[in-house]
Wavefront OBJ file of the C-alpha trace (Angstrom):
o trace
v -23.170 5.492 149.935
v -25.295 5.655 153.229
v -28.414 7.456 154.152
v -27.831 10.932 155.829
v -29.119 10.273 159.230
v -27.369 6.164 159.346
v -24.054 8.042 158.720
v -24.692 11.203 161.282
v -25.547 7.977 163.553
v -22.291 6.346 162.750
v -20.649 9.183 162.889
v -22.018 9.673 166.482
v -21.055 6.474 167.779
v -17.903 6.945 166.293
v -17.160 9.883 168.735
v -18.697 8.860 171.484
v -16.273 5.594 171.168
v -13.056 7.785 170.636
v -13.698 10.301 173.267
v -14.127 7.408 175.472
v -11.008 5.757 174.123
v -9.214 9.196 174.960
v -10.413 9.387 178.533
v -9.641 5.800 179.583
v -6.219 6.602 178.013
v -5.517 9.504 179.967
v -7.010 8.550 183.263
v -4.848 5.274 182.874
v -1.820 7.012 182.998
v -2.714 9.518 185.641
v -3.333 6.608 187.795
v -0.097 4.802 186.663
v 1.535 7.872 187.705
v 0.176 7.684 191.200
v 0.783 3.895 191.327
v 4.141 4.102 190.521
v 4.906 6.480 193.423
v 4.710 3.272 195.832
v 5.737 0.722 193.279
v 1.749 -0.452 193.013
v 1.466 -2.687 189.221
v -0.012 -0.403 186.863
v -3.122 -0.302 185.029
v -3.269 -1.453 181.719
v -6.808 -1.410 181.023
v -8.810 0.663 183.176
v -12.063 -0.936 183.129
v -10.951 -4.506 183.853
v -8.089 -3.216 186.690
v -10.266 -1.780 188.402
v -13.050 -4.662 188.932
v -11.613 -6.391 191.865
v -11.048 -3.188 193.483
v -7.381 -3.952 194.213
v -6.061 -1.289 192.329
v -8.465 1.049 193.728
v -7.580 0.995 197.179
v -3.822 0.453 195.777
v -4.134 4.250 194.068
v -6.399 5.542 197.187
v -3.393 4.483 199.680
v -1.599 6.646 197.968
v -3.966 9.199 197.585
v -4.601 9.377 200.963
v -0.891 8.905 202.371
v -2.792 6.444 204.783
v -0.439 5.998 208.262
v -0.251 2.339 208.919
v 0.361 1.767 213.225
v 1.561 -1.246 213.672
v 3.660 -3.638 216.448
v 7.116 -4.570 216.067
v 7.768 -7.158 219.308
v 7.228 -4.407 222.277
v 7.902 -1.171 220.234
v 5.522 0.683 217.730
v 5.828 1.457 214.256
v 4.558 4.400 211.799
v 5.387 3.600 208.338
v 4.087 6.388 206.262
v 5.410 5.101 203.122
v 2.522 3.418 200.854
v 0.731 1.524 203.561
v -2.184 -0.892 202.467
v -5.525 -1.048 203.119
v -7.262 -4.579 203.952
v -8.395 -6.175 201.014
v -10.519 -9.453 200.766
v -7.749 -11.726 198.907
v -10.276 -14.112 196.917
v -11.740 -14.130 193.589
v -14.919 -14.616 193.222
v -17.712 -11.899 192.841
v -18.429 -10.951 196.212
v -14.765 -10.563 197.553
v -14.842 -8.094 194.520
v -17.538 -6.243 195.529
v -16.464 -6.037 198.893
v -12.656 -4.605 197.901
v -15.093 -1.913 195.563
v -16.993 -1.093 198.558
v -14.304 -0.324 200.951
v -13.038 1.951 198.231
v -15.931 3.760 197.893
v -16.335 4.004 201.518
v -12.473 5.826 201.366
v -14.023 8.288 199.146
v -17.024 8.905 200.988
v -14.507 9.519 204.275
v -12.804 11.955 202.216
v -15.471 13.897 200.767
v -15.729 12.870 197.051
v -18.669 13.152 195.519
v -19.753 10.506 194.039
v -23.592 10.128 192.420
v -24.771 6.610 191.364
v -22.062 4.807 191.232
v -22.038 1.821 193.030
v -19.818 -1.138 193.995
v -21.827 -3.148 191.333
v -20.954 -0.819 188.247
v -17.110 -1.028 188.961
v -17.245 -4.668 189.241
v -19.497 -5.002 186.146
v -16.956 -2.655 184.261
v -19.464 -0.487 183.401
v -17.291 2.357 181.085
v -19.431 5.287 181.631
v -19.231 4.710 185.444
v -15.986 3.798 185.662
v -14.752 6.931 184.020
v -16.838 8.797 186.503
v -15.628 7.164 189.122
v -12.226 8.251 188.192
v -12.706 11.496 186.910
v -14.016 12.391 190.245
v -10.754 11.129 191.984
v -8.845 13.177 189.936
v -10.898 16.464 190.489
v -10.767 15.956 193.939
v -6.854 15.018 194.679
v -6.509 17.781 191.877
v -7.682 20.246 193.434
v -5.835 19.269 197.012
v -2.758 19.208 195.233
v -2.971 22.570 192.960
v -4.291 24.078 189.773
v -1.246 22.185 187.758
v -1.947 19.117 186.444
v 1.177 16.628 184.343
v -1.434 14.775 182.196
v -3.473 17.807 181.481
v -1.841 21.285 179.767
v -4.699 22.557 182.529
v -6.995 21.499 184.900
v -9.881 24.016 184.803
v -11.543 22.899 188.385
v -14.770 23.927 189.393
v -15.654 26.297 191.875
v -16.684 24.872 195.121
v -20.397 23.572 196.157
v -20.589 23.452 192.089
v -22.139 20.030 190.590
v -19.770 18.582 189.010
v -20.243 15.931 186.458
v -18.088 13.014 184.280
v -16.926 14.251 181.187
v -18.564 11.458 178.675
v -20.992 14.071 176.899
v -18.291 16.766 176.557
v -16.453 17.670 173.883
v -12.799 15.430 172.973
v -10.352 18.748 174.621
v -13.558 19.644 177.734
v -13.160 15.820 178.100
v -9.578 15.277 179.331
v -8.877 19.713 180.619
v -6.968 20.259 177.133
v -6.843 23.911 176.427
v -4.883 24.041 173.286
v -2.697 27.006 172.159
v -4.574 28.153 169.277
v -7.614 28.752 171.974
v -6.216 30.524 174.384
l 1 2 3 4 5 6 7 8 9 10 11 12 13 14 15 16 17 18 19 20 21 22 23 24 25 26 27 28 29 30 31 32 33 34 35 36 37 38 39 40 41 42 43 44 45 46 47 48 49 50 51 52 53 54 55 56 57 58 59 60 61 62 63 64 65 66 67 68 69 70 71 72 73 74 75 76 77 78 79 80 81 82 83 84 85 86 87 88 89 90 91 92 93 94 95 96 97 98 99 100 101 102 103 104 105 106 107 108 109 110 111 112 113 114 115 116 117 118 119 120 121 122 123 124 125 126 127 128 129 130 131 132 133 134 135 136 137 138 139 140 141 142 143 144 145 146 147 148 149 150 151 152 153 154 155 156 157 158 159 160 161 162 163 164 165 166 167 168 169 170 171 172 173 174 175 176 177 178 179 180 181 182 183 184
């Protein structure tokens, strides 16, 4: 047997762990589903795949449906079909944190709002900021693309100019847009 307020504490922790569990499930496999539309590797773990920022700008070229112009000998060429953006191709820290940046300057281009996040949190695999980061993706290209969502039964979006925030203090269904059944 425990003392009351070591097992409220536990018990506590223990939600806060599983509700983070369930969001880096389900924002894993929204971004697989993106990935896979231009046959991008998928993510198996969320806050390690995203540290080198490769499969951020992977998910953000398609996102974006970037237009790549290139040269073909004396003729031009518009391949619209999962173009890439320039990535820095080493591996140590600061080719990382360069690949994060140039994400995060994609998003700022296309108006996501983003609030203290940086290039250092993704690279650190900070959870809490990594689920923010994506959460705000999805609310974003969510809203661009319509109210229904495959991952979630529904998206409830916020209204425009309102401040929208990650979902790591919410409740387990708030957390990933779950509106059961039984409370509709």
């Amino acid at each position: 047997m425990c003392d009351l307020d070591l097992c409220d504490t536990r018990r506590y922790f223990l939600s806060i762990d599983e509700r983070e569990d369930v969001q880096k499930k389900t924002f894993a496999k929204w971004i697989n589903s993106q990935l896979l539309k231009c046959s991008h590797p998928p993510v198996s773990d969320l806050f390690v795949d995203l540290q080198d920022g490769n499969r951020l700008l992977a998910l953000l070229e398609v996102l974006t449906g970037k237009q790549y112009v290139g040269t073909i000998g004396l003729l031009a060429r518009i391949d619209t079909s999962c173009d890439h953006y320039k990535r820095e191709k080493g591996r140590m820290r600061v080719h990382h944190l360069n690949n994060v940046n140039k994400a995060l300057q994609i998003l700022e281009q296309n108006n996501v709002k983003l609030v203290n996040i940086s290039n250092n949190d993704i690279v650190d695999g900070n959870p809490k900021l990594t689920l923010g980061l994506v959460w705000s993706i999805i609310l974003h290209w969510q809203r661009a693309v319509g109210p229904e969502c495959k991952y979630f039964r529904r998206c409830s979006l916020p209204s425009q100019g309102s401040d929208v925030r990650p979902p790591t203090n919410q409740s387990r269904e708030d957390s990933v847009g779950v509106v059961s059944s039984k409370h509709k």
